[in-house]
N, CA, C and O atoms as a printed pandas DataFrame, in Angstrom:
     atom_number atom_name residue_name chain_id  residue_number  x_coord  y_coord  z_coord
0              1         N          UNK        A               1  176.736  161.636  104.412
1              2        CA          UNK        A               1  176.360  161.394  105.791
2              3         C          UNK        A               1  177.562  161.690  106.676
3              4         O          UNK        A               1  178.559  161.251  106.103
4              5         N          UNK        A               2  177.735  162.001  107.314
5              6        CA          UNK        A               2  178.353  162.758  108.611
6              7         C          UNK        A               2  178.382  161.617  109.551
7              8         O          UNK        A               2  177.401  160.880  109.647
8              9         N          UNK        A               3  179.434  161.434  110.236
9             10        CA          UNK        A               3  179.479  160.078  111.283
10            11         C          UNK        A               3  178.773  160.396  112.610
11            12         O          UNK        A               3  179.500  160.646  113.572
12            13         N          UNK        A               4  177.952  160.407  112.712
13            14        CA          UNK        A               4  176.765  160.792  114.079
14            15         C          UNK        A               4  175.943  159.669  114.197
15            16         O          UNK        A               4  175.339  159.028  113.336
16            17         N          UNK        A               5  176.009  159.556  115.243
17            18        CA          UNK        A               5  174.528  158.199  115.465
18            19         C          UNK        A               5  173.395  159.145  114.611
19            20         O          UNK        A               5  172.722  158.728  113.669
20            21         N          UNK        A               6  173.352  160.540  115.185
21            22        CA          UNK        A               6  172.356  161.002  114.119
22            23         C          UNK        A               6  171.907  160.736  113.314
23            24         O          UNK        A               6  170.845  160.149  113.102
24            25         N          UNK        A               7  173.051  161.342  112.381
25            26        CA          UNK        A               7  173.024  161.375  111.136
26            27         C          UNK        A               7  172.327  159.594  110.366
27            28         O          UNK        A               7  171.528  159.297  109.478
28            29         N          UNK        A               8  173.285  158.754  111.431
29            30        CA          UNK        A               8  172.654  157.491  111.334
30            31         C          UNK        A               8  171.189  157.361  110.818
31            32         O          UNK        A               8  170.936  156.948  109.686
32            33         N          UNK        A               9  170.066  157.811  111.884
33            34        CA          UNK        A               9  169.178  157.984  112.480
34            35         C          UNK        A               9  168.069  158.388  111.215
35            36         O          UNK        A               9  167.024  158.003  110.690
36            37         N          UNK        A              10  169.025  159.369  111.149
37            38        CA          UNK        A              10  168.136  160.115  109.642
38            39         C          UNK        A              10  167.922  159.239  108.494
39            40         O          UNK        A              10  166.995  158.942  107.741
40            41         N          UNK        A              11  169.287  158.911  108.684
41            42        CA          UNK        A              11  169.731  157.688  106.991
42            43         C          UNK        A              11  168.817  156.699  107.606
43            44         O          UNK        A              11  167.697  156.761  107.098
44            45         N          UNK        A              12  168.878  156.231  108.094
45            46        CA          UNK        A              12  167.883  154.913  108.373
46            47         C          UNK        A              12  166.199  155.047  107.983
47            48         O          UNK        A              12  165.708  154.286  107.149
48            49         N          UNK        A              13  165.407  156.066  108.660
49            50        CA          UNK        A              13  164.394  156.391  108.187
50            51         C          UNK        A              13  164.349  156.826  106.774
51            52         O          UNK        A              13  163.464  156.441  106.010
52            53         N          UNK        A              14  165.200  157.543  106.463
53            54        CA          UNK        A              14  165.116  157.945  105.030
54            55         C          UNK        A              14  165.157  156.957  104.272
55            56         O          UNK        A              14  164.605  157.038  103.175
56            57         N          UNK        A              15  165.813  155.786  104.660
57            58        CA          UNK        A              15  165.720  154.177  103.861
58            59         C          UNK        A              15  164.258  153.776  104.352
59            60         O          UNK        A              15  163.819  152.894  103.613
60            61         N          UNK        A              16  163.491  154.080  105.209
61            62        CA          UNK        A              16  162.022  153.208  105.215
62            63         C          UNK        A              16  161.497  153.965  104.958
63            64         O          UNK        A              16  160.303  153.666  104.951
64            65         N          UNK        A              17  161.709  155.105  104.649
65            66        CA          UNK        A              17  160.501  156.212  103.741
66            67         C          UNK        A              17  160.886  155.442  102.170
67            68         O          UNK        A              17  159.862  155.144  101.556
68            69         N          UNK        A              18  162.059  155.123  101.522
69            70        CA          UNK        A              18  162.287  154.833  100.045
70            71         C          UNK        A              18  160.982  152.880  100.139
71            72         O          UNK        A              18  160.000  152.459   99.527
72            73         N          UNK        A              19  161.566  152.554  100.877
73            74        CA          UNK        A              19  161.024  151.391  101.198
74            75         C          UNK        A              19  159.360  151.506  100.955
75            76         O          UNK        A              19  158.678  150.934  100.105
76            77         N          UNK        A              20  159.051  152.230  101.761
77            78        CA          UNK        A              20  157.480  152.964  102.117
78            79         C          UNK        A              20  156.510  153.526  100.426
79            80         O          UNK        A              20  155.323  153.628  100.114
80            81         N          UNK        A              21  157.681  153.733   99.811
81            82        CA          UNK        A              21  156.691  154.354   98.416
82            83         C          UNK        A              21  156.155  152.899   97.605
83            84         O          UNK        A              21  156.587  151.870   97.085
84            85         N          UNK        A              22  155.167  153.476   97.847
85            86        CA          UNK        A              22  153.951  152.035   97.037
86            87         C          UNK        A              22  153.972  152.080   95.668
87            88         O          UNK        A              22  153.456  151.223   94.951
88            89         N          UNK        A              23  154.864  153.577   95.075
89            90        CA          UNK        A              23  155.389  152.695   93.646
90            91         C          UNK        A              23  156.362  152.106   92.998
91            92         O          UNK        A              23  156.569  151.990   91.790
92            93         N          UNK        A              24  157.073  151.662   94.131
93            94        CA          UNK        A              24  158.280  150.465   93.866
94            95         C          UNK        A              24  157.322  149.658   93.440
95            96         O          UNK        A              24  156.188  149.739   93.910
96            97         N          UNK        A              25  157.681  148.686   92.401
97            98        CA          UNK        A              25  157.644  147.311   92.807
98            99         C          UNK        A              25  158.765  146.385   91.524
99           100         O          UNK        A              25  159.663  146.941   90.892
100          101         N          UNK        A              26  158.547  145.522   91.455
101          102        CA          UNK        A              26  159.387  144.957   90.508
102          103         C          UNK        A              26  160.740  144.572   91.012
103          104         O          UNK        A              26  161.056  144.101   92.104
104          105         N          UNK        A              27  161.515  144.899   89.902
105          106        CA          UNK        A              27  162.920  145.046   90.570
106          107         C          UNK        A              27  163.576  145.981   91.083
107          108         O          UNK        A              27  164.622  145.935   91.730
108          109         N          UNK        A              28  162.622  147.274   90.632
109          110        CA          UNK        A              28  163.068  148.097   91.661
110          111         C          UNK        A              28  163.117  148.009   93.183
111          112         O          UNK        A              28  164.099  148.293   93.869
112          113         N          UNK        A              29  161.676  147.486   93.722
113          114        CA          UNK        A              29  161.875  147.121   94.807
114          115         C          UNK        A              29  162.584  145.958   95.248
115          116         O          UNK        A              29  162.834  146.061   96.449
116          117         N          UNK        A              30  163.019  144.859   94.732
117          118        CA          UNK        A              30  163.889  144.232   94.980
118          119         C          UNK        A              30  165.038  144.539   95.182
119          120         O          UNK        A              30  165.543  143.805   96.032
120          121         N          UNK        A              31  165.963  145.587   94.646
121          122        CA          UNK        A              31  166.895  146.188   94.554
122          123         C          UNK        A              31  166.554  147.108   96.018
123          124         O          UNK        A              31  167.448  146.994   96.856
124          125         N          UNK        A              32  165.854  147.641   96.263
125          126        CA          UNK        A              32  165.727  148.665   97.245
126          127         C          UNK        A              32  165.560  147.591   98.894
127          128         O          UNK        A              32  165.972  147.736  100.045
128          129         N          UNK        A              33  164.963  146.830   98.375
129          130        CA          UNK        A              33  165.100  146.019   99.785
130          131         C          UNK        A              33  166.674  145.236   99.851
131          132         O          UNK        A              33  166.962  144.711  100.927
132          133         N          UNK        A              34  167.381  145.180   99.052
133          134        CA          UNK        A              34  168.896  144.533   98.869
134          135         C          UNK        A              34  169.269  145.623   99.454
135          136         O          UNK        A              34  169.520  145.669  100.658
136          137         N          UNK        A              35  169.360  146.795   98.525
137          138        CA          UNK        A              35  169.883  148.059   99.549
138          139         C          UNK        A              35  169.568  148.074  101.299
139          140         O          UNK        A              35  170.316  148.515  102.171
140          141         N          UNK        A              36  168.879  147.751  101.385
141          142        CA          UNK        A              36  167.984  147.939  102.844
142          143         C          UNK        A              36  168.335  146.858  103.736
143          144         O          UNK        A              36  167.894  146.783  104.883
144          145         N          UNK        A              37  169.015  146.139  103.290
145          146        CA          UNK        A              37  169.155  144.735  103.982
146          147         C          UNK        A              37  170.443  145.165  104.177
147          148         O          UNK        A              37  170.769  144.899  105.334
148          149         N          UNK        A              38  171.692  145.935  103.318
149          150        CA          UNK        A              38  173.104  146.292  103.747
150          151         C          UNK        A              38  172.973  146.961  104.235
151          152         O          UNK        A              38  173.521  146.696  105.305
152          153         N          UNK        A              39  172.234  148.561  104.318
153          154        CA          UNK        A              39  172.254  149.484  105.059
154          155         C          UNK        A              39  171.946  148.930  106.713
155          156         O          UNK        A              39  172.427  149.688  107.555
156          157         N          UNK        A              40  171.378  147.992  107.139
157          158        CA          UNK        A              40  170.387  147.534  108.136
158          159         C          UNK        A              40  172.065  146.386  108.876
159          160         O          UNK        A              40  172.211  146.175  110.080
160          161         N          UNK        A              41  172.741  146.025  108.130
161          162        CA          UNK        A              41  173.868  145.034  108.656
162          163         C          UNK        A              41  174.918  146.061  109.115
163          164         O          UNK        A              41  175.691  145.838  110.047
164          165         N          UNK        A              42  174.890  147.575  108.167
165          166        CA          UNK        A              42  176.356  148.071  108.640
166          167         C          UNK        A              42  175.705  148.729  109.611
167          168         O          UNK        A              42  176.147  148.623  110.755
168          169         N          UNK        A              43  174.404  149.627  109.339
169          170        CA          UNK        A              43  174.144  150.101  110.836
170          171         C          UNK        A              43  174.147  149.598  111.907
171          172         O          UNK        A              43  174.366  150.210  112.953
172          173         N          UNK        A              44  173.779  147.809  111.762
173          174        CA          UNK        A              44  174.333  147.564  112.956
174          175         C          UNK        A              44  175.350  147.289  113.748
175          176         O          UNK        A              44  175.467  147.430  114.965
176          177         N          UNK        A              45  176.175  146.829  112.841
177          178        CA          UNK        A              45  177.580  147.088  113.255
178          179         C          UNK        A              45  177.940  148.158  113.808
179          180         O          UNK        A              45  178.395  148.028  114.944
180          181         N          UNK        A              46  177.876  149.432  113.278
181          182        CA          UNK        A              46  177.893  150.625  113.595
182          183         C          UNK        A              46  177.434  151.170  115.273
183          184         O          UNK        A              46  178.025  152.014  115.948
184          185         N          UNK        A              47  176.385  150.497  115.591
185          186        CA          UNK        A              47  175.842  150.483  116.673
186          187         C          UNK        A              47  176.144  149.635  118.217
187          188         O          UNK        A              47  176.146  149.823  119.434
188          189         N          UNK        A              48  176.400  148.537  117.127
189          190        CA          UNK        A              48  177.002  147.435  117.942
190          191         C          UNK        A              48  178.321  148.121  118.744
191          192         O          UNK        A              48  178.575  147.866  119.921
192          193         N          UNK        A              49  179.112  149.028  117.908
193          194        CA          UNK        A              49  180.724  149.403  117.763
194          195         C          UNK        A              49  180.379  150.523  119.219
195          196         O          UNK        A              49  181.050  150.401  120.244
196          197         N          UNK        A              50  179.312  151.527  119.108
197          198        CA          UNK        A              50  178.998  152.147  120.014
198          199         C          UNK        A              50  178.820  151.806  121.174
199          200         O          UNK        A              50  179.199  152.534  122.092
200          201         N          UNK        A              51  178.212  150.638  121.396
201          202        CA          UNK        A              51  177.643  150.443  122.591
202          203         C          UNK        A              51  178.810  149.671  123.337
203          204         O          UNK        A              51  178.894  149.463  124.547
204          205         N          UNK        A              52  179.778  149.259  122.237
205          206        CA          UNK        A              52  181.087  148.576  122.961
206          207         C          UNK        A              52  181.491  149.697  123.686
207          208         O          UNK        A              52  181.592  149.614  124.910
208          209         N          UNK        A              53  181.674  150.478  123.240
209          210        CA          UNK        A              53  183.092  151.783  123.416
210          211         C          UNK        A              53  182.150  152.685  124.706
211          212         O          UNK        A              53  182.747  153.264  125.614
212          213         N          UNK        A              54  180.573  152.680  124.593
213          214        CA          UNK        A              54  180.293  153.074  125.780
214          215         C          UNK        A              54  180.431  152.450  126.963
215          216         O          UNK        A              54  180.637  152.984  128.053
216          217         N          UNK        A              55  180.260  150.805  126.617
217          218        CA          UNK        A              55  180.511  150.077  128.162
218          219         C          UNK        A              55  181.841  150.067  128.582
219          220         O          UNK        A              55  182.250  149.910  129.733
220          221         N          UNK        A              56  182.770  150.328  127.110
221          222        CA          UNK        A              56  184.314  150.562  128.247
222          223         C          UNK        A              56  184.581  151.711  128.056
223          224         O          UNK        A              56  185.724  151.944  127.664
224          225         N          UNK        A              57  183.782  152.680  128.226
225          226        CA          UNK        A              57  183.755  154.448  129.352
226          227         C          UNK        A              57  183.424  153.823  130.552
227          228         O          UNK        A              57  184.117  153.892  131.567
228          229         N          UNK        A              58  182.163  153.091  130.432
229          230        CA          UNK        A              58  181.788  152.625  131.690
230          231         C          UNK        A              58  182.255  152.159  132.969
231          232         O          UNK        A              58  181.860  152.395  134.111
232          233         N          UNK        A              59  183.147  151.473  132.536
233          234        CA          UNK        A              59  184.534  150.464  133.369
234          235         C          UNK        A              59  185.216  151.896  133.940
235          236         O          UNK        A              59  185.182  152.336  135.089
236          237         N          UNK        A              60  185.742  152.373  132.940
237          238        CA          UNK        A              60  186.751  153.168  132.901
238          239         C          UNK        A              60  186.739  153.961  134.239
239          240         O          UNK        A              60  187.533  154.012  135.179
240          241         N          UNK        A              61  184.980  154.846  133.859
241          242        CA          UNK        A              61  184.808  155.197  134.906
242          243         C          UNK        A              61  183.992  154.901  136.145
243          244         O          UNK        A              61  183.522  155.621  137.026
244          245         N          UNK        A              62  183.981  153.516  135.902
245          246        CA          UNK        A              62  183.932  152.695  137.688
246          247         C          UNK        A              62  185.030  152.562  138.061
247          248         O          UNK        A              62  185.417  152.914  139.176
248          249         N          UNK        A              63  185.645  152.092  137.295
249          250        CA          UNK        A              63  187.270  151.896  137.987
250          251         C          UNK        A              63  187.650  153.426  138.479
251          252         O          UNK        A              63  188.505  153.336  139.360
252          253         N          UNK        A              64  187.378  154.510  138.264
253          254        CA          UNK        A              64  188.257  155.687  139.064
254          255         C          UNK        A              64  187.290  155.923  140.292
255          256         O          UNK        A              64  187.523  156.865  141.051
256          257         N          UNK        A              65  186.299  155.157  140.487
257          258        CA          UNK        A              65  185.370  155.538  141.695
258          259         C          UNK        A              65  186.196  154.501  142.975
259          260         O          UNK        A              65  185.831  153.378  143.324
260          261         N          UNK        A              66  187.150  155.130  143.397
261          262        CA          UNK        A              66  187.253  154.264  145.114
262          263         C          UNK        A              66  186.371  153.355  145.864
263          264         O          UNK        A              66  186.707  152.335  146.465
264          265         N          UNK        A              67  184.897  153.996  145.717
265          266        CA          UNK        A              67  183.878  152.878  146.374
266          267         C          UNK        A              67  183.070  152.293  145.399
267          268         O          UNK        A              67  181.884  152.425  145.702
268          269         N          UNK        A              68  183.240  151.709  144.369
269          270        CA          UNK        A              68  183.408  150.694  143.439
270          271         C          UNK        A              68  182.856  149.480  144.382
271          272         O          UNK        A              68  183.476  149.265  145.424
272          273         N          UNK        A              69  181.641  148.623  144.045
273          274        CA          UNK        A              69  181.381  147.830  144.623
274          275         C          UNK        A              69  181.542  146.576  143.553
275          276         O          UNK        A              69  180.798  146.597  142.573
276          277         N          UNK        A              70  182.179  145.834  143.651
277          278        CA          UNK        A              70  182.081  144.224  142.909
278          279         C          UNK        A              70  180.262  143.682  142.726
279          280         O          UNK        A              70  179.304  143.953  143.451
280          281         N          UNK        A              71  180.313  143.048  141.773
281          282        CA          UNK        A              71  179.570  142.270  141.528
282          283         C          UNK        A              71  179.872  141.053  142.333
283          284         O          UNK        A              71  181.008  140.579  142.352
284          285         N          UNK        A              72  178.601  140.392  143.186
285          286        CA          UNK        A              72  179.149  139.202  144.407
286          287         C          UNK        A              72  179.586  138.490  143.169
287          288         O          UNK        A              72  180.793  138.715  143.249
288          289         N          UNK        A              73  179.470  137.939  142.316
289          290        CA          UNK        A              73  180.183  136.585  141.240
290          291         C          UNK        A              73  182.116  137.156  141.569
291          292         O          UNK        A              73  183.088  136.423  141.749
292          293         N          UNK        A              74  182.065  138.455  141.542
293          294        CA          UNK        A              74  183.456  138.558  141.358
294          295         C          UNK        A              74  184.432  139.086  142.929
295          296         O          UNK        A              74  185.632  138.989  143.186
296          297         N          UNK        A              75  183.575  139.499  143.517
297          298        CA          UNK        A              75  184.187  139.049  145.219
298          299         C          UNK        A              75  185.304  137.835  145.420
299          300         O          UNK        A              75  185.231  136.670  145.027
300          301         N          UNK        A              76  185.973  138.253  145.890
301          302        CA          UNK        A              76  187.198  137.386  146.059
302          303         C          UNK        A              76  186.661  136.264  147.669
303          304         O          UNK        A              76  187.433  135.415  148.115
């Protein structure tokens, strides 16, 4: 896998297509939903990590805008 939200994207479905085959069962599928339960914690982390790093572009670039308006909570 390639570090892309993409690539993400793909891997993720491709885990609920494995999920999806109705001839798991047993311990295989137990095992496949264990798999599915880590894949499902780091992606979100993964995501989580994104959406940080986009809201501080965000700042970043409010802060270079001159007419930058405050939020009234933070009005002096």
């Amino acid at each position: 896998m390639r570090n892309t939200l993409g690539e993400l994207n793909n891997h993720l479905f491709a885990q609920l297509e494995r999920l999806s085959d109705e001839d798991l069962t047993g311990e295989k599928l137990a095992n496949e939903i264990s798999r599915a339960k880590s894949v499902t914690s780091v992606a979100s982390q993964i995501i989580a990590n994104g959406s940080l790093v986009l809201e501080g572009r965000k700042l970043i670039d409010d802060r270079m805008n001159a007419n930058t308006v405050l939020p009234k909570m933070l009005e002096g």
